[in-house]
TIZA-912498 format. One record per residue: x, z, y of N, C-alpha, C in turn; residue in three letters. Coordinates in pm, whole numbers, plus 50000, padded with zeros to 5 digits. Example, Ala and Ser with C-alpha at 12.3 -4.5 7.8 and 13.67 -1.06 7.14 Angstrom:
// TIZA-912498
513195078049431512305078049550513205078049670ala512855070849775513675071449894512905078750003ser
This chain:
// TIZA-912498
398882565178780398642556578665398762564478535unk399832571978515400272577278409399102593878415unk398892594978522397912607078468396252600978456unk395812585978463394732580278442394572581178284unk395862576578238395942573778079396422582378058unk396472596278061396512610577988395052614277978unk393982609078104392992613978127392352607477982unk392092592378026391292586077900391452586977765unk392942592177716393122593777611392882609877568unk392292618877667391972634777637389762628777591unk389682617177665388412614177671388002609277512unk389272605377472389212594577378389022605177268unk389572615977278390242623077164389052636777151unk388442639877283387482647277280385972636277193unk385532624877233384492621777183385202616877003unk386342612876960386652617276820386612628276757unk386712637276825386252652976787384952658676758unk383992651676930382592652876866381862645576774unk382202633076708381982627676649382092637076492unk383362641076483383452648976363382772651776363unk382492664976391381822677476436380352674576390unk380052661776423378602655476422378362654876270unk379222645476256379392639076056379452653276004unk380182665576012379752679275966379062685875933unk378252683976084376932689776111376002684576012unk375932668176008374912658875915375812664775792unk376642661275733377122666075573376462678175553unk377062688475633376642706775586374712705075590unk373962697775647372322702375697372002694075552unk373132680875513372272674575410372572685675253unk373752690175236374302701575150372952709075138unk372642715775209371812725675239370292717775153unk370222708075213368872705175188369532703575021unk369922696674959370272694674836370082705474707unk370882717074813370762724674743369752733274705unk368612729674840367452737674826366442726674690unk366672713574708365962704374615366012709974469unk367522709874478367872709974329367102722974274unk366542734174336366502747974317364692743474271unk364192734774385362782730874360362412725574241unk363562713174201363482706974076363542714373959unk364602723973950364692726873790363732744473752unk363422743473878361982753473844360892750573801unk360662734273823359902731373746359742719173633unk360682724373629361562713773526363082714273492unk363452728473437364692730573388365492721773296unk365152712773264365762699773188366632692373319unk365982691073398366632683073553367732691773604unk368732703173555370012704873519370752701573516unk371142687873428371992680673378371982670773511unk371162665673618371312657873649372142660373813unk373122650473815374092648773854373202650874044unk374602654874133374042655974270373942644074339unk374362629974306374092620574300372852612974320unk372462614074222370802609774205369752618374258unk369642631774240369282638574379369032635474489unk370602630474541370522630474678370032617274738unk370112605674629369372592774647367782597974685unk367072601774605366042607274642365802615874743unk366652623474803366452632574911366602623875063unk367212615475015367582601975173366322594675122unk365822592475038364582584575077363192593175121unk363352602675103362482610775181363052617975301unk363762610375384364672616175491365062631275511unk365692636675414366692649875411364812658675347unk363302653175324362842669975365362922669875189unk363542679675136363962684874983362442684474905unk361262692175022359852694474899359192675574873unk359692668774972358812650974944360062648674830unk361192648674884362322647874762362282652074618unk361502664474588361472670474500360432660274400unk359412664874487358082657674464358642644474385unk359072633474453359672624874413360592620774246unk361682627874289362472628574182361852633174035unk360532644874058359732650873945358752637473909unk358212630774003357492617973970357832609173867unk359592604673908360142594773895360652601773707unk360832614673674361392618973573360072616973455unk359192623273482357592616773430357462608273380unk357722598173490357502581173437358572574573369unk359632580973388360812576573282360622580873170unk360132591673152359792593972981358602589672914unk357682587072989356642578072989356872562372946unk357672557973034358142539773030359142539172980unk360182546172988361432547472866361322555372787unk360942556072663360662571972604361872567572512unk362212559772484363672554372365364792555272471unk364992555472607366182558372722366652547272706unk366002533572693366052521672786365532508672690unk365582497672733364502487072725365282478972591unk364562471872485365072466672471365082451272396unk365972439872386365212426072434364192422772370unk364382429072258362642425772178361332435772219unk361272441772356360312441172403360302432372513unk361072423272559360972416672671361282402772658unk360602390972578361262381572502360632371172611unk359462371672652359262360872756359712360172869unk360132371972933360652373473056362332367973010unk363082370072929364422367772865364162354072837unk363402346772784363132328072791362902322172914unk362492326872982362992320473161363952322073187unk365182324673164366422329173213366372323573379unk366132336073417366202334373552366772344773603unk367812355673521368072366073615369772366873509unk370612364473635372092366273596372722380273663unk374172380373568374392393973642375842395773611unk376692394273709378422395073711378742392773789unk380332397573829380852400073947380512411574057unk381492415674182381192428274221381242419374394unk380482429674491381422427174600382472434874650unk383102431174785383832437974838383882452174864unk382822457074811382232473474880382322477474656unk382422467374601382372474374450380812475374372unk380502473274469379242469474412378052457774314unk377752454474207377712445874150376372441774161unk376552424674175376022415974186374912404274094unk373772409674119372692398774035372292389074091unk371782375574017371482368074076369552362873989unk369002357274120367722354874060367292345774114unk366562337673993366002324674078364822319374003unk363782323774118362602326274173361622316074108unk362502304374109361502292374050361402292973893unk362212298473856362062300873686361162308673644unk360362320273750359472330473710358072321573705unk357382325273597355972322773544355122333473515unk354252333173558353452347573561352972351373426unk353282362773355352862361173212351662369273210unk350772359773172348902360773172348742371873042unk349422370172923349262378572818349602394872780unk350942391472906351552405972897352142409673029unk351462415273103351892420173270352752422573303unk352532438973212353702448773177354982443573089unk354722435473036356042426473033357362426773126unk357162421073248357592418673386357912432073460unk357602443473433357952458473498359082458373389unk358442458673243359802464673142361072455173151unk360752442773237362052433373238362892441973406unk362322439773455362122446573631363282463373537unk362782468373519363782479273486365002478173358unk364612465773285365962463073172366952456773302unk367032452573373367352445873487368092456873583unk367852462873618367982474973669368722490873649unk368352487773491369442495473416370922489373402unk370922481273378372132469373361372952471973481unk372302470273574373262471273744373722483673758unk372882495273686373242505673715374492511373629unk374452505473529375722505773436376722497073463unk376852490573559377632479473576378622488973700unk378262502273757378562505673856379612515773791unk380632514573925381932521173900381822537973948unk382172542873934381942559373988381992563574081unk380822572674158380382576574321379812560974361unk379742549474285379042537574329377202538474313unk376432535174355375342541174404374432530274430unk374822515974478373872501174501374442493474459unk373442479274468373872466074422373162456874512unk374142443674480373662435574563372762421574492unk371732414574544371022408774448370962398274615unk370852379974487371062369074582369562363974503unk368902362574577367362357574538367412342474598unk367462336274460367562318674514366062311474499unk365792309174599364342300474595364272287174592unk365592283374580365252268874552364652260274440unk363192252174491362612250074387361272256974387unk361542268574432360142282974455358782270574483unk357492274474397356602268874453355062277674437unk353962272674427353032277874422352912285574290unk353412270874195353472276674051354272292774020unk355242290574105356172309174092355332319574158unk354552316874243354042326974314353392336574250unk353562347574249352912359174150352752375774195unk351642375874305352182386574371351992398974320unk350952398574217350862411674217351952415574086unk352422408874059353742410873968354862415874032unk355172408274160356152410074279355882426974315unk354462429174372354162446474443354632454274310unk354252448274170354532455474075355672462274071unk356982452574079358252454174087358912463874191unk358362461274316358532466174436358342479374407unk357592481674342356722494474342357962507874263unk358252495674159358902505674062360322506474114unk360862496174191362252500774286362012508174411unk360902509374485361012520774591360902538474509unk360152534774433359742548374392360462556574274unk361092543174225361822551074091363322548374058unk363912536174201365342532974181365792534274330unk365222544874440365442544474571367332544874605unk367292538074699368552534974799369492530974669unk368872520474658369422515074494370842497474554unk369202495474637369822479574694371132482974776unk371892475874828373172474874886372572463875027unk372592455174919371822441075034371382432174983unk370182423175004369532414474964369612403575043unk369932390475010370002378475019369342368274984unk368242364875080367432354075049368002338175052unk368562330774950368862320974987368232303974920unk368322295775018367562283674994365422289975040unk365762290375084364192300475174363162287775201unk362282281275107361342268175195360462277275257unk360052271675337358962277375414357592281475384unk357232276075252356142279375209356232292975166unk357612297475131357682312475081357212322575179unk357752319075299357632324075462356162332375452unk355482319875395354202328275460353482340675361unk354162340275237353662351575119354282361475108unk355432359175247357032368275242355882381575362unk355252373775467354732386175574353662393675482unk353132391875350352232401475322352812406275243unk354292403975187354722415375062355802422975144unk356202419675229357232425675344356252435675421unk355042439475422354392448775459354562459875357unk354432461975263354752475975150356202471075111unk356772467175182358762474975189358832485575286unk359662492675218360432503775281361342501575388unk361212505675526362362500375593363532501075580unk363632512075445365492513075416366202498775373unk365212494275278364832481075211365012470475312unk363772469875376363752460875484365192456275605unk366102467575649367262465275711368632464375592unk368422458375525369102453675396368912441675389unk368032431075443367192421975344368292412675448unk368482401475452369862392675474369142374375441unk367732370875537367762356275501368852343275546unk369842337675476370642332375479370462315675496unk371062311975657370982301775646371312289175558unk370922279275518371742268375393373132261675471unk373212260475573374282252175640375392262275678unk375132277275617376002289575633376082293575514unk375542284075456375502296975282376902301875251unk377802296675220378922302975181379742309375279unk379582307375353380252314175458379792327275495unk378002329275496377832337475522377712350775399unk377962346275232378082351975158379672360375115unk380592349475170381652354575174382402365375272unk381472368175345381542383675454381432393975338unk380852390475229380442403675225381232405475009unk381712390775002381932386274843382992380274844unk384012384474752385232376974771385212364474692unk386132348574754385092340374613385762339174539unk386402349074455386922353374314385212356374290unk384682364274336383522370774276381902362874290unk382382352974365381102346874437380702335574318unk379322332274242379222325474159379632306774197unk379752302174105379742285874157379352282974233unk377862279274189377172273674228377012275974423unk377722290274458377352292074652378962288174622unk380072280374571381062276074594382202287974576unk381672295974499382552309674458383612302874291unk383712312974235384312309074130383982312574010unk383092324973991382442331873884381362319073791unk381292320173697380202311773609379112321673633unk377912314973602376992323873560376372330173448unk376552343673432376272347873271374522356073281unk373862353473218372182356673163372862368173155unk371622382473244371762398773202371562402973115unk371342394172996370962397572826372572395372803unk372902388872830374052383772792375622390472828unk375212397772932376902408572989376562419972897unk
């Protein structure tokens, strides 16, 4: 008996070992690649210096460890930031119609430290006059979360409420718009996404914009039953942090407004 359980616990202690060994192996191969990125980046673009190994390496996991798609990437994404931010960030008087729907809140953290927006879906109106409107809100939005984050913190979590959602909200190519500018220019940004109050009519506009997600994206995405809502939000939200309205305690404050 007693030399069974010497055995299993040499078993136990050898596959904790290879396990290290493993997480090593992955740390030191991702090091490596990093460091080869960073070498790609500021050769051609010695300004990209300053920027932290952090954000780098967000970009280097969305192009799964290979440093030259990474590079590629990150040089894209620096382009279009000086391009679409050329003042280094948005501000509300360029975004006054998207800010009169108040449909996008933003406070409280979860359990992992990560902070929490909330959006609801039925308040969005497609603005016919100004497109680009809706991208420069899409990244004032975005900046906010990212400043909202505590240090080595890296995602956020966003509760997309559809209750109410109808034909009138539907707006897709505003939606790919958005999509577009968080795979490509805010990667491994999300934490987890929470679809909640889901009618079914959404269902069916959900399989053609759920085709251009990213699967990093995609095993994030969290549709939440209504007869679980709080329960199943509070796995992951303490309800100090969880807004009212899912039976938390937080008010809700407008992202113009934190």
């Amino acid at each position: 008996m007693m030399k069974s359980i010497i055995i299993e616990s040499d078993k136990k202690e050898d596959s904790i070992r290879h396990n290290a060994e493993e997480t090593m192996d992955k740390n030191d191969k991702e090091q490596a690649k990093l460091r080869l990125m960073r070498t790609l980046v500021q050769r051609q673009d010695p300004s990209s210096k300053e920027v932290d190994d952090l954000t780098l390496r967000r970009f280097l996991r969305a192009r799964d460890l290979n440093a030259e798609k990474g590079s590629t990437m990150f040089l894209k994404y620096l382009k279009w930031r000086r391009s679409f931010v050329p003042n280094g960030s948005i501000s509300l008087s360029e975004i006054p119609n998207e800010i009169a729907q108040n449909k996008m809140f933003l406070q409280g953290f979860d359990k992992k430290g990560q902070p929490i927006a909330v959006s609801f879906a039925a308040r969005h109106f497609q603005n016919k006059r100004n497109p680009e409107e809706h991208k420069r809100f899409s990244v004032y939005l975005l900046d906010k979360l990212c400043e909202k984050m505590g240090a080595g913190q890296e995602q956020f979590v966003l509760i997309w409420d559809l209750q109410g959602w109808g034909y009138s909200n539907s707006d897709l190519r505003t939606h790919l718009g958005t999509l577009s500018i968080m795979q490509d220019y805010y990667p491994n940004r999300i934490g987890k996404l929470f679809f909640v109050h889901v009618p079914y009519l959404f269902m069916t506009g959900w399989k053609t914009v759920s085709l251009f997600l990213d699967s990093n994206i995609k095993k994030k995405i969290v549709f939440v039953d209504d007869k679980k809502l709080k329960s199943t939000l509070l796995e992951d939200i303490e309800e100090s942090q969880l807004p009212e309205i899912y039976g938390g305690q937080l008010p809700l404050v407008p992202v113009h407004e934190t």
